[in-house]
PyMOL CGO cylinders between C-alpha atoms (Angstrom):
from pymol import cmd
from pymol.cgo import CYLINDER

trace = [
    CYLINDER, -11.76, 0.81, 1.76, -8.17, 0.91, 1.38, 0.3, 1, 1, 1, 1, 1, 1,
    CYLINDER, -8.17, 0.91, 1.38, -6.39, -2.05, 2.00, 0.3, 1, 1, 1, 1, 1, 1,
    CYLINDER, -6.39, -2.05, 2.00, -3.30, -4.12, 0.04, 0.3, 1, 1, 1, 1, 1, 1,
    CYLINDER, -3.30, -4.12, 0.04, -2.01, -7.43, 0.30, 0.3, 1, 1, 1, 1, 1, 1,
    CYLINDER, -2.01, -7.43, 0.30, 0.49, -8.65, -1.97, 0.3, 1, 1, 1, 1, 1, 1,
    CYLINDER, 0.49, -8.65, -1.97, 3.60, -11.21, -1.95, 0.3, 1, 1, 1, 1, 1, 1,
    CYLINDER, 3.60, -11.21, -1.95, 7.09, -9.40, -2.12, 0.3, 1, 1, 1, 1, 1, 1,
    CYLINDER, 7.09, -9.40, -2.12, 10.68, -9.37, -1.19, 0.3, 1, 1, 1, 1, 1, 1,
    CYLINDER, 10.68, -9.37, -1.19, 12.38, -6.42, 1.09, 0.3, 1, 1, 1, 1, 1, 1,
    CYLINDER, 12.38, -6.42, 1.09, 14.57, -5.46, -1.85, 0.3, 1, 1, 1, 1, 1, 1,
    CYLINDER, 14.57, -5.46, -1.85, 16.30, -2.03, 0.12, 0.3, 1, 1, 1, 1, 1, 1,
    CYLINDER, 16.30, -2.03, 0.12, 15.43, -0.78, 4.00, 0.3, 1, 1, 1, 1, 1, 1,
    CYLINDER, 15.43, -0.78, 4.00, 16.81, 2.22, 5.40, 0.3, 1, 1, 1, 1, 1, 1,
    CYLINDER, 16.81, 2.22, 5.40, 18.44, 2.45, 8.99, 0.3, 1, 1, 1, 1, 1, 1,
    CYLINDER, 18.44, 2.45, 8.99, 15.20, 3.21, 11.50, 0.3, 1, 1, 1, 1, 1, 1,
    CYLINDER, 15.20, 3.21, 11.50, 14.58, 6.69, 12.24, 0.3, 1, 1, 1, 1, 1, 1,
    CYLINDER, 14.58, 6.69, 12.24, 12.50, 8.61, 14.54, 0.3, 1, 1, 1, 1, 1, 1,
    CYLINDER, 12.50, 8.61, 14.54, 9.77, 10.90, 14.23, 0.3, 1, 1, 1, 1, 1, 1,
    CYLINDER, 9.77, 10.90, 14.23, 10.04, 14.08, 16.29, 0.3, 1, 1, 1, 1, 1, 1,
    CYLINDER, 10.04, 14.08, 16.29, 7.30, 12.54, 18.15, 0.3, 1, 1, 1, 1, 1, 1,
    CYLINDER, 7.30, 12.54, 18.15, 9.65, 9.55, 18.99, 0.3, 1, 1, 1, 1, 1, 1,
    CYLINDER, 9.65, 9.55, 18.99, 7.70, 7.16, 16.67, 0.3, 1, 1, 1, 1, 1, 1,
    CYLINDER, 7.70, 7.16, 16.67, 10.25, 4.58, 14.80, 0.3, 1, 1, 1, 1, 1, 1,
    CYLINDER, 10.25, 4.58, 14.80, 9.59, 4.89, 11.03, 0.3, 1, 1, 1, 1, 1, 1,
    CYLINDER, 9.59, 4.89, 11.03, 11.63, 2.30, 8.66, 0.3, 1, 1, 1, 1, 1, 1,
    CYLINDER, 11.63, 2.30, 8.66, 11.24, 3.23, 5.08, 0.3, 1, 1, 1, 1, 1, 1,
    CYLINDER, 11.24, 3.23, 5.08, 12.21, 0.52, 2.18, 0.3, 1, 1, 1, 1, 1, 1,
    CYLINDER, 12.21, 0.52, 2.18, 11.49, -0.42, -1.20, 0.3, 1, 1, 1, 1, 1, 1,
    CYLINDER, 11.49, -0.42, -1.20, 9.67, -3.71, -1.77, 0.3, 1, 1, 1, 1, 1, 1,
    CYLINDER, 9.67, -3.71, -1.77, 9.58, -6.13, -5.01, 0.3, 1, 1, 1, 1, 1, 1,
    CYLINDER, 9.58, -6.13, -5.01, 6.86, -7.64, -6.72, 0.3, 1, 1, 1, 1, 1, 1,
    CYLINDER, 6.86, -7.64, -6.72, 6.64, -10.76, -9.80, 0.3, 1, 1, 1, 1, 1, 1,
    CYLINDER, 6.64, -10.76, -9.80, 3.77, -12.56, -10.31, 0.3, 1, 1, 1, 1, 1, 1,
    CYLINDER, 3.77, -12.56, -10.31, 1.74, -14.09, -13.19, 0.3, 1, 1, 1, 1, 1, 1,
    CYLINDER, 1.74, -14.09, -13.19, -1.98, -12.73, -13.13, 0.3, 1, 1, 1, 1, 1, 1,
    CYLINDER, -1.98, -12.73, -13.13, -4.99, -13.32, -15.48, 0.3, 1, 1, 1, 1, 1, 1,
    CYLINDER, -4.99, -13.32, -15.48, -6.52, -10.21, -17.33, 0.3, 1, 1, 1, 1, 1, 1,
    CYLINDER, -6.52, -10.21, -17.33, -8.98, -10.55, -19.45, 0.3, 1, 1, 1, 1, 1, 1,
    CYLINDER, -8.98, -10.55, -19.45, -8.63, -14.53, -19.64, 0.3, 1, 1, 1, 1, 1, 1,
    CYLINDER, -8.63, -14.53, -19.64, -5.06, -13.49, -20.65, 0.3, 1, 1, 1, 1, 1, 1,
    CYLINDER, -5.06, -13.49, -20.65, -2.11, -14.38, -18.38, 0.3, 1, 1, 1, 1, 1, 1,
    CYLINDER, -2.11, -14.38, -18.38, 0.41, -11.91, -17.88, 0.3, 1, 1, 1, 1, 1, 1,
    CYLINDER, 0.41, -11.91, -17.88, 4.01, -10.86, -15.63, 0.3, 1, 1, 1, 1, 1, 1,
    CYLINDER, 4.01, -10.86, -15.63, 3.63, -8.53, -13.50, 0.3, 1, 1, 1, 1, 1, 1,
    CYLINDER, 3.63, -8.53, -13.50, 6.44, -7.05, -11.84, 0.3, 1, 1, 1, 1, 1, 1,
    CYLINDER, 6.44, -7.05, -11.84, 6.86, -3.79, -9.80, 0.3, 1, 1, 1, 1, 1, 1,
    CYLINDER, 6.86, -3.79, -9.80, 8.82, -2.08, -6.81, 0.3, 1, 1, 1, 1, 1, 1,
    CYLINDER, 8.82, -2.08, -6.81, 6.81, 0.21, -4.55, 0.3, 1, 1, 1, 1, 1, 1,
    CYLINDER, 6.81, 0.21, -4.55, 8.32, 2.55, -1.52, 0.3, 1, 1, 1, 1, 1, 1,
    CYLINDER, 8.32, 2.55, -1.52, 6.74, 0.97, 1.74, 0.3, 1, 1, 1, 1, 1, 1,
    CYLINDER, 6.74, 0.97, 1.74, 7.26, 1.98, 5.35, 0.3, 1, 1, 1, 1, 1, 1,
    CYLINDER, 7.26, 1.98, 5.35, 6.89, 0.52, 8.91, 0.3, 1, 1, 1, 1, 1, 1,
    CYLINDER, 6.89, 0.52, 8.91, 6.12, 2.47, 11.50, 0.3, 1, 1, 1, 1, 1, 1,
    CYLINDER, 6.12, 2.47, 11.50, 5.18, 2.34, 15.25, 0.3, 1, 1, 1, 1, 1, 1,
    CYLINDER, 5.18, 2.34, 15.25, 5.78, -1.17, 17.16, 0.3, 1, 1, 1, 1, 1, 1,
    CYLINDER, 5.78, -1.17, 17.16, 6.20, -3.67, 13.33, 0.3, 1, 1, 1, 1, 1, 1,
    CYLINDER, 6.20, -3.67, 13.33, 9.29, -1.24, 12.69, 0.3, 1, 1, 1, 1, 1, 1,
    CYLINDER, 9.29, -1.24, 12.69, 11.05, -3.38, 15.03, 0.3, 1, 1, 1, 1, 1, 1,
    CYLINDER, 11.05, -3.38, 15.03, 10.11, -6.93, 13.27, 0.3, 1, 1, 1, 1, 1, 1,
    CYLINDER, 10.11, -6.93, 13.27, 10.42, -5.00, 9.63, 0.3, 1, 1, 1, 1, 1, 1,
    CYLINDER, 10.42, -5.00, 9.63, 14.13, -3.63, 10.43, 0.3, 1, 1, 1, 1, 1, 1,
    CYLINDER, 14.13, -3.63, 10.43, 15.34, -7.56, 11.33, 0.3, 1, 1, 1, 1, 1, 1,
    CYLINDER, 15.34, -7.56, 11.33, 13.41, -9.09, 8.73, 0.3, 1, 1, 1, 1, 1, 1,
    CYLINDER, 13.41, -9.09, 8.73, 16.26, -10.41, 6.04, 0.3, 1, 1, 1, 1, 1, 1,
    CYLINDER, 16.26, -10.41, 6.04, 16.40, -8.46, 2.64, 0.3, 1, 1, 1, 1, 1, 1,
    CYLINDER, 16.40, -8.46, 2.64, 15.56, -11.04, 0.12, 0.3, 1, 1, 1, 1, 1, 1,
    CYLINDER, 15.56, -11.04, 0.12, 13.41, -12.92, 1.83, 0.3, 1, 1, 1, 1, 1, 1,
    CYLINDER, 13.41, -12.92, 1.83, 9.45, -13.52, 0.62, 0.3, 1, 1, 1, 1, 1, 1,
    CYLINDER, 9.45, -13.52, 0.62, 7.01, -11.73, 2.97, 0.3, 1, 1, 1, 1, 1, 1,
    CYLINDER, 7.01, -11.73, 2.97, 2.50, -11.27, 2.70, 0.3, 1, 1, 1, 1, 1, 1,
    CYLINDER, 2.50, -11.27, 2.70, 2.22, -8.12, 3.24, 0.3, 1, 1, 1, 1, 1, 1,
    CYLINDER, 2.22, -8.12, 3.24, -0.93, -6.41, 4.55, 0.3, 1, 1, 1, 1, 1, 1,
    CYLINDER, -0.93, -6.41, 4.55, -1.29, -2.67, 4.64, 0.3, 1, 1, 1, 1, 1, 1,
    CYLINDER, -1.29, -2.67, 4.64, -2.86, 1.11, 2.71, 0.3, 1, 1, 1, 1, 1, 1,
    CYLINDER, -2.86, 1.11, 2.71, -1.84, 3.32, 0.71, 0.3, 1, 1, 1, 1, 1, 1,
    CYLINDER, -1.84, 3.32, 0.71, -1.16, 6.83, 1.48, 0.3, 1, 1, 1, 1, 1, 1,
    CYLINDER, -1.16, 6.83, 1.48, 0.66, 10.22, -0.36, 0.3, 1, 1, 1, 1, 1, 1,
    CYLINDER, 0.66, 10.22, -0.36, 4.30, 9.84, 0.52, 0.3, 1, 1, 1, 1, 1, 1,
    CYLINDER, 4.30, 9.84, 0.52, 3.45, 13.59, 2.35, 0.3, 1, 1, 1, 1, 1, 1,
    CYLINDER, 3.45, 13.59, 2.35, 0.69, 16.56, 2.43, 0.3, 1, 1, 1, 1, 1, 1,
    CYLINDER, 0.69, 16.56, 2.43, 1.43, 17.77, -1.00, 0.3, 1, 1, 1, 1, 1, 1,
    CYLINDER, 1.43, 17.77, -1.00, 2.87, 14.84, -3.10, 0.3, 1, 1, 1, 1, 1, 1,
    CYLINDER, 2.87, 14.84, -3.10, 0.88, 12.63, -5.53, 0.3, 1, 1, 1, 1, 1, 1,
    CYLINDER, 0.88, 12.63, -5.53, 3.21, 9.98, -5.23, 0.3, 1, 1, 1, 1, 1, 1,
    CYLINDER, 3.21, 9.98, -5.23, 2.16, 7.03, -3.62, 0.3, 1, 1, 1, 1, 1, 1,
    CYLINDER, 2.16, 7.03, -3.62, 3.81, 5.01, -0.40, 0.3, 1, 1, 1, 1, 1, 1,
    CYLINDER, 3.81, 5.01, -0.40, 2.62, 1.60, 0.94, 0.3, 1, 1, 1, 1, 1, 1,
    CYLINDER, 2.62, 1.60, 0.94, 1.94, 1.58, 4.97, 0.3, 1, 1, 1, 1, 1, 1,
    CYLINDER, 1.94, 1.58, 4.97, 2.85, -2.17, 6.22, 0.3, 1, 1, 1, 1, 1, 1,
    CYLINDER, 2.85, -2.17, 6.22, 0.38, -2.86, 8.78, 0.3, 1, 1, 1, 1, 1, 1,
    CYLINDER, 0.38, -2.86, 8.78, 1.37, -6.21, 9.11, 0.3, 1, 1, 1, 1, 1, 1,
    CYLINDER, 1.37, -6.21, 9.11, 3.62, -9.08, 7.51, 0.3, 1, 1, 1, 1, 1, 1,
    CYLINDER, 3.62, -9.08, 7.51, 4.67, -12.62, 7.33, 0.3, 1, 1, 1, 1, 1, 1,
    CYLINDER, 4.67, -12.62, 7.33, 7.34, -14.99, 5.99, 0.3, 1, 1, 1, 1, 1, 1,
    CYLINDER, 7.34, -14.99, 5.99, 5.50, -16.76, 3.16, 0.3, 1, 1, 1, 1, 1, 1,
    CYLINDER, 5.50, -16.76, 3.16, 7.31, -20.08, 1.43, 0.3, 1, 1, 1, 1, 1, 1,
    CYLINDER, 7.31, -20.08, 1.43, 5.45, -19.14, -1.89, 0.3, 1, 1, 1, 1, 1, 1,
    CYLINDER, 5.45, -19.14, -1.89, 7.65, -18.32, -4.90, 0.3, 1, 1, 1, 1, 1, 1,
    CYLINDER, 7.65, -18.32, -4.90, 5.47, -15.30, -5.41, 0.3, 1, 1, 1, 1, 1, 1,
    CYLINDER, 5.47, -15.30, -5.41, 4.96, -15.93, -9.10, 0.3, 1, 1, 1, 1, 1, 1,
    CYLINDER, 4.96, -15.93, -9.10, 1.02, -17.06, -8.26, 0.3, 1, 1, 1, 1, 1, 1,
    CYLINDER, 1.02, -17.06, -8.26, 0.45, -14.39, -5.28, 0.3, 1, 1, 1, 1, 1, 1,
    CYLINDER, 0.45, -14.39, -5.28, -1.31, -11.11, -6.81, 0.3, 1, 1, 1, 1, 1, 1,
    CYLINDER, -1.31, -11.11, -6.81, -2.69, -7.95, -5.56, 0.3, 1, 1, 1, 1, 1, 1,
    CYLINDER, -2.69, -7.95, -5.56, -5.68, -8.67, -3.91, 0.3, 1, 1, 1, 1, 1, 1,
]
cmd.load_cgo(trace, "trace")
């Protein structure tokens, strides 16, 4: 299985772009902070990772406000065919009112 739900804030978006099968893509970096528990050890986590939106959510991910705390729900995939680098694929996402410094991967 490969599936991602964390807490974070739209941190940069790019303008939405097309595919040349016509499918909108939005591509944006997302930010992370949290405390988590490690072996019985609590610990900050913090990290950016590249996400995009693509198909019918790139419409609700391009008006979402930058800032603003989100749950997101999604995979990860290469960023393309011969890269090792990772992107994050929002499937789907929702204003949270949670600080974020409690919310983990799960």
């Amino acid at each position: 299985m490969n599936q991602l739900q964390f807490v974070a804030s739209i941190a940069e978006r790019e303008l939405m772009r097309y595919t040349p099968a016509g499918i909108p893509i939005v591509s944006a970096k997302l930010q992370h902070a949290s405390k988590q528990t490690e072996a019985r050890v609590e610990r900050q986590v913090e990290f950016e990772i590249s996400a995009i939106a693509a198909g019918e959510i790139s419409g609700r991910f391009d008006q979402a406000p930058l800032g603003a705390l989100f749950h997101f729900t999604g995979f990860l995939a290469r960023k393309n065919r011969n890269s090792k680098s990772l992107v994050f694929h929002i499937i789907d996402f929702e204003p949270t009112s949670d600080t974020g410094a409690s919310n983990g991967i799960r």
